[in-house]
C-alpha positions in Angstrom: 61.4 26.1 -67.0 64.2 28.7 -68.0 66.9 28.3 -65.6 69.9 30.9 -67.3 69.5 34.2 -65.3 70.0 36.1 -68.3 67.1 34.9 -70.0 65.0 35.1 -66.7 65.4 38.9 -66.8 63.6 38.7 -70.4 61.4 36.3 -69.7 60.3 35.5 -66.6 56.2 35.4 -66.3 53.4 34.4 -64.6 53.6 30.9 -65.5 56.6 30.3 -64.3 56.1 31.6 -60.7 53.3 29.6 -60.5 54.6 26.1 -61.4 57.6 26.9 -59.3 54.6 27.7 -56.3 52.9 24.6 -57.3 55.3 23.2 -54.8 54.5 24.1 -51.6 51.0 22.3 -50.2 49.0 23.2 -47.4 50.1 20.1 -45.2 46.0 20.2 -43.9 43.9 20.9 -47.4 47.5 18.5 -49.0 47.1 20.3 -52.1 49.5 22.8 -53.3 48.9 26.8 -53.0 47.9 27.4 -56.6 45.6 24.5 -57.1 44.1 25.8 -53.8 43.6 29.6 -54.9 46.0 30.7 -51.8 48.0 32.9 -54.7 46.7 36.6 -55.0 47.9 39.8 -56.5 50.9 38.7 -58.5 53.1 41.2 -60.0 56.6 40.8 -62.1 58.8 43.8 -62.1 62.1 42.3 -63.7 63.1 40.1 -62.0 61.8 40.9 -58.6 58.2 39.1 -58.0 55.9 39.8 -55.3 52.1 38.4 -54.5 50.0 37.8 -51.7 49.1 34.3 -49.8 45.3 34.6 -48.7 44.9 31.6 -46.0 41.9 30.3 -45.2 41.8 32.0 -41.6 44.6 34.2 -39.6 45.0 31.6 -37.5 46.9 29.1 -39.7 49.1 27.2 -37.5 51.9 26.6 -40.2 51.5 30.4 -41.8 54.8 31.5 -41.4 55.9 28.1 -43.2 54.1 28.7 -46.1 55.2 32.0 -46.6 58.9 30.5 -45.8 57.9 27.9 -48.1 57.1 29.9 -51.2 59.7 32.4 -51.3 62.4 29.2 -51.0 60.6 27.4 -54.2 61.0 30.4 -56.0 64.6 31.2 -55.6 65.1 26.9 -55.5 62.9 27.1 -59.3 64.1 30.1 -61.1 68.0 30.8 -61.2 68.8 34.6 -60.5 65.4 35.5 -59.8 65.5 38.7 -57.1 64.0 40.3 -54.4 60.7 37.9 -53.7 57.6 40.0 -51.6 54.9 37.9 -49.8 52.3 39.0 -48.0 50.0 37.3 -45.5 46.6 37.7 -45.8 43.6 35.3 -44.9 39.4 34.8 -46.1 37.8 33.0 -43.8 36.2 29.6 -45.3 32.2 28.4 -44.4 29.9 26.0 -46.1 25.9 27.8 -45.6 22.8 25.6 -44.4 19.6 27.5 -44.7 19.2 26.8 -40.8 22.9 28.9 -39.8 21.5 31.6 -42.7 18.2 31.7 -41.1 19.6 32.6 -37.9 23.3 33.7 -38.1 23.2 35.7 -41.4 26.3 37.2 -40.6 28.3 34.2 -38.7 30.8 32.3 -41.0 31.2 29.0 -38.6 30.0 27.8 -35.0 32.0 26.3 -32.6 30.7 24.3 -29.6 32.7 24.0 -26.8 31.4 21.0 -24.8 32.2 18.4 -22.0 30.3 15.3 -20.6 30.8 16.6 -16.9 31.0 19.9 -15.3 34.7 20.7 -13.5 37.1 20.6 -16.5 37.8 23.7 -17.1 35.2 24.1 -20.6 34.5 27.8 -20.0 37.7 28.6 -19.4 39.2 27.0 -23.1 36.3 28.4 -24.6 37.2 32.1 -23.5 40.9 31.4 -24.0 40.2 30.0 -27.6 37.9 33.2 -28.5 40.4 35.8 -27.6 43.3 33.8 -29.4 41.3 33.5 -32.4 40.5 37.5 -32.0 44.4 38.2 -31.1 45.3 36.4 -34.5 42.6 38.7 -36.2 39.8 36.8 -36.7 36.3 38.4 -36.1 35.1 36.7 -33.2 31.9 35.9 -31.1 31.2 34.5 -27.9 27.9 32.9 -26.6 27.5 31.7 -22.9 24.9 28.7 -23.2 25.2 27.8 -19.7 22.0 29.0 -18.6 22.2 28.1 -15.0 26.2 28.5 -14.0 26.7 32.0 -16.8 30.7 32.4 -15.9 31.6 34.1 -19.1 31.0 37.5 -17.6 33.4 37.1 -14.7 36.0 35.6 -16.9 36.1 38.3 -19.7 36.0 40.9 -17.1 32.6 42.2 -18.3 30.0 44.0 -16.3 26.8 46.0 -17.5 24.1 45.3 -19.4 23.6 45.1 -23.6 21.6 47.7 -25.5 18.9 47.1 -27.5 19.0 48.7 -31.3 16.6 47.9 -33.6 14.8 45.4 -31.7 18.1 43.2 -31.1 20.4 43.3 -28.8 24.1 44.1 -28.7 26.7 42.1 -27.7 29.1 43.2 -25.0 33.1 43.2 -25.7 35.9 43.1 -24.3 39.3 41.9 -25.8 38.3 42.2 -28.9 35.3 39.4 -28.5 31.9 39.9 -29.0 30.1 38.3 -25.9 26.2 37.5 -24.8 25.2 36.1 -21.8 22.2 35.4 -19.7 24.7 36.2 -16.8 24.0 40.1 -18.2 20.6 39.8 -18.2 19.6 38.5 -14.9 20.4 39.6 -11.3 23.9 37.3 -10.5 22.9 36.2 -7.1 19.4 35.0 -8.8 19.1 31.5 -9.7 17.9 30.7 -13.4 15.4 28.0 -12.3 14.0 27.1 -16.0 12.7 24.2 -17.5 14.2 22.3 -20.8 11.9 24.1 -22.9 12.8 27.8 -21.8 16.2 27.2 -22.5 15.8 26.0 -25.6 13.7 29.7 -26.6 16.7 31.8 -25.0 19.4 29.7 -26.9 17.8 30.5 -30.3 16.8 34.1 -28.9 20.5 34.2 -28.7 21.2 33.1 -32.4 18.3 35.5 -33.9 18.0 38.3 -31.3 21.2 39.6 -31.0 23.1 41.5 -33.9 26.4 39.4 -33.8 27.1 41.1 -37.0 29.6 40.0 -39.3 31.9 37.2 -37.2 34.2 34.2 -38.7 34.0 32.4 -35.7 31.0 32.0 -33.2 32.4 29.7 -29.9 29.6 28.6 -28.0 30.1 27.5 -24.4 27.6 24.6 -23.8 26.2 23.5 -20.9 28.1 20.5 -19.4 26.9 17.1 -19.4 24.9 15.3 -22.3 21.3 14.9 -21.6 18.4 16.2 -23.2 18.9 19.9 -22.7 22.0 19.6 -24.6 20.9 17.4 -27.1 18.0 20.4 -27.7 20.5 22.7 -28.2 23.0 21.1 -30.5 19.8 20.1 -32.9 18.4 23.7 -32.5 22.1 25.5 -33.1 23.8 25.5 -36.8 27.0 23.5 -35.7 30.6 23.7 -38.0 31.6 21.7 -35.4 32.3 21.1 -31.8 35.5 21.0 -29.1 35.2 19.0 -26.5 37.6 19.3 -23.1 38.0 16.6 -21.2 40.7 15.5 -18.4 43.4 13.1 -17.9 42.0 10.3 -15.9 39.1 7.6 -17.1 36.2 9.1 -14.8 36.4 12.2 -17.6 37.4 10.7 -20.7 34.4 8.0 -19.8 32.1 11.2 -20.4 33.9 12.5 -23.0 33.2 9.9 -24.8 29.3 10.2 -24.7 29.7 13.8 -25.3 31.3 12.8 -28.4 28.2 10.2 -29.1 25.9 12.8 -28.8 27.4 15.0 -31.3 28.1 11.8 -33.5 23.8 11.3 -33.1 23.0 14.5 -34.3 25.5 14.7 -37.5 28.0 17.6 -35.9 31.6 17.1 -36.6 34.3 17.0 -33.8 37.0 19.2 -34.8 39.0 17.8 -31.8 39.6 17.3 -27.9 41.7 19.3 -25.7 43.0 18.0 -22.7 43.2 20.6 -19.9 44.6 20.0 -16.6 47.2 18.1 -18.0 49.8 18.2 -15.6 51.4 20.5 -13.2 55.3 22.1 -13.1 56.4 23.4 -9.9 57.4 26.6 -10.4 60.0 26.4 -7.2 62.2 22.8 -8.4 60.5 22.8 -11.8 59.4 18.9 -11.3 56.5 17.6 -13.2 53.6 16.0 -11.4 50.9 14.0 -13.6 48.0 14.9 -10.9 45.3 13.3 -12.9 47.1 11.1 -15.4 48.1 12.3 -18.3 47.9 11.5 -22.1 44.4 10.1 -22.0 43.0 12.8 -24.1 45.2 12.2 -27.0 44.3 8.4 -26.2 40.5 8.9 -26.7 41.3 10.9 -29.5 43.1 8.4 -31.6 40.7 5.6 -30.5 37.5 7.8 -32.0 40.2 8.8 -34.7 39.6 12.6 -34.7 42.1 14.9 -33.7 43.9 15.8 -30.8 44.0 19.4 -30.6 46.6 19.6 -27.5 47.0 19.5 -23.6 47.1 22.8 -21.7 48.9 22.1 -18.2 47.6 23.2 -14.8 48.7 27.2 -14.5 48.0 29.1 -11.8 47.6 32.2 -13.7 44.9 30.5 -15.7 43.0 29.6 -12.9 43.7 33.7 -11.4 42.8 35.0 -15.3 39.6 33.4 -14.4 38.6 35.5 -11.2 40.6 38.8 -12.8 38.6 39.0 -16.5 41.8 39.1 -18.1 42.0 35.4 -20.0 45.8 34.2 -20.2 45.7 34.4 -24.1 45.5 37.6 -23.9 48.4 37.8 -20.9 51.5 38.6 -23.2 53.3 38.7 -19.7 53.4 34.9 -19.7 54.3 33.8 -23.1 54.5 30.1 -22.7 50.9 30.0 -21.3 50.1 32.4 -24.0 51.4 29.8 -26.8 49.8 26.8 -25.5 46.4 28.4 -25.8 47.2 30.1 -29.3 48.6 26.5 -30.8 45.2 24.7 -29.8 43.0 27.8 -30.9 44.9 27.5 -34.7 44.8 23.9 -34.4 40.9 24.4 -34.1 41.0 27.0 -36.7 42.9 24.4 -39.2 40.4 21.7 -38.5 37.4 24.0 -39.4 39.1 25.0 -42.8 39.3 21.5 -43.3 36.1 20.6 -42.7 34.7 23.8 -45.0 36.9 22.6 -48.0 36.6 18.8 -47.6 32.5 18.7 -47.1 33.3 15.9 -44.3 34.5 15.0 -41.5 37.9 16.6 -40.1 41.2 15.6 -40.7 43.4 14.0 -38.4 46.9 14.3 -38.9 47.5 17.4 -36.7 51.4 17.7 -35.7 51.9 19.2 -32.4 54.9 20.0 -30.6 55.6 19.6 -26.8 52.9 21.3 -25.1 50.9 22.3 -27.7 
């Protein structure tokens, strides 16, 4: 590669900014840039050189390195090269069956949110990781499969009912997430007493009667627990993949566990487990308090060998976002909540470009920093 300024000003072309590129790698796909088609839209003018990095989703956790990344190999590669211009942009990946065409035309990927018990906080991550995936830009759905405890409502500060156009009906929305529940559609103080096989009809109703339009991300709040209910809805839903929530202490991780066999029995990748409640600061002396343990998510984790998406610790604004409708991701009041939340929804959002580019299973090698 020319090296002497004064021939770079004569030159420099195409070729030569992209061998210089071929540097920087994508520390998830682990190949570089250009091999990966990231590179768009490059234009010399003298010696100034500016293109556009398309990412596999917005919500790359290590965006802002790459672009760091690639204007550095540039000025590293080609001596008296100038003013370098990269822009961020970002096309969402998927891999098609017939089944998620059938019934989500428009839906790129489908996340489940699961747990093996009920009392870990599932709804809540799966609201949190919606908006955060919508706050970073990614068009984003929202779909409460909890037929008899619907809290998605409540915690997206939603009331009303959808409209039906066309003989569909359309979602609700609210920060920037489009959201169905049965919880709009029946009285709330009215139990849904309904056996396995009515479920099952309103969870596909769900998929192929309501016009989600064109989403990259469909999170799907499950039902907790892992018997045959769920196992009718995870072989009836087109799964990417599923996030499972678990606890600190055994008594959650146990189920955890069998939530992750189930999904394991029916072929569905896990992208990851998140560990909520992880532990608690005071906000008076600042002391930590481990109330149910701590660690054992990222434990379980490495003993199944998928990742670890991160812990979220026990906030009380989380639990008040709950009760308000106003989730803490999007809460730019509370910034360290905020970025707990938005490091384990780009985490999630890595792991599924993985999995679209790979064919397989999920990596593992996620690198998180404290709290994250």
């Amino acid at each position: 590669m020319t090296t002497s300024g004064e021939i770079l000003m004569k030159s420099l072309s195409e070729e030569h900014v992209l061998e210089a590129l071929r540097v920087v790698k994508d520390p998830d796909l682990h190949k570089d840039i250009v091999t990966l088609g990231f590179v768009k839209n490059l234009a010399i003018t003298g010696n100034d050189v500016s293109f556009s990095l398309e990412l596999t989703t917005p919500s790359c956790p290590v965006r802002d390195e790459l672009k760091d990344a690639a204007s550095r190999a540039l000025h590293d590669a080609i001596q008296g090269i100038g003013e370098v211009t990269v822009t961020m942009t970002s096309s969402v990946t998927q891999r098609t069956r017939p089944q998620h065409a059938e019934l989500l035309p428009g839906v790129k990927n489908t996340i489940a949110v699961a747990s093996g018990k009920g009392g870990v906080g599932k709804s809540t991550v799966a609201v949190n990781l919606a908006v955060a995936l919508a706050r970073d830009g990614a068009r984003v759905g929202l779909a409460d499969l909890d037929m008899y405890g619907p809290s998605i409502p409540l915690m997206m500060g939603i009331k009303g009912r959808p409209r039906m156009v066309e003989q569909k009906l359309l979602p609700m929305e609210n920060w920037g997430v489009k959201v169905m529940s049965i919880g709009f559609l029946v009285d709330p103080m009215q139990a849904v007493v309904w056996r396995g096989p009515m479920v099952s009809g309103a969870v596909k109703q769900f998929m192929s009667d309501v016009a989600w339009g064109e989403l990259d991300y469909l999170i799907m709040d499950l039902p907790p627990g892992t018997g045959d209910i769920q196992l009718t809805l995870v072989q009836t839903i087109p799964l990417t993949g599923a996030v499972i929530v678990t606890t600190p202490q055994d008594v959650s991780l146990a189920d955890a566990i069998k939530a992750w066999r189930l999904f394991e029995k029916v072929n569905v990748p896990l992208l990851g487990i998140v560990e909520n409640m992880s532990y608690f600061v005071c906000s008076h002396c600042g002391q930590r308090e481990e109330i149910f343990a701590n660690g054992g998510g990222k434990r379980t984790a490495e003993e199944l060998g998928v990742p670890f998406l991160g812990e979220i610790p026990i906030y009380t604004n989380i639990r008040v976002s709950g009760d308000t409708g106003i989730p803490v991701a999007a809460n730019d009041r509370e910034p360290a909540q905020t970025e707990v939340i938005r490091k384990i929804a780009r985490n999630v959002a890595a792991q599924v470009s993985v999995r679209n580019a790979s064919g397989g299973a999920p990596a593992v090698d996620i690198q998180l920093t404290p709290g994250g």
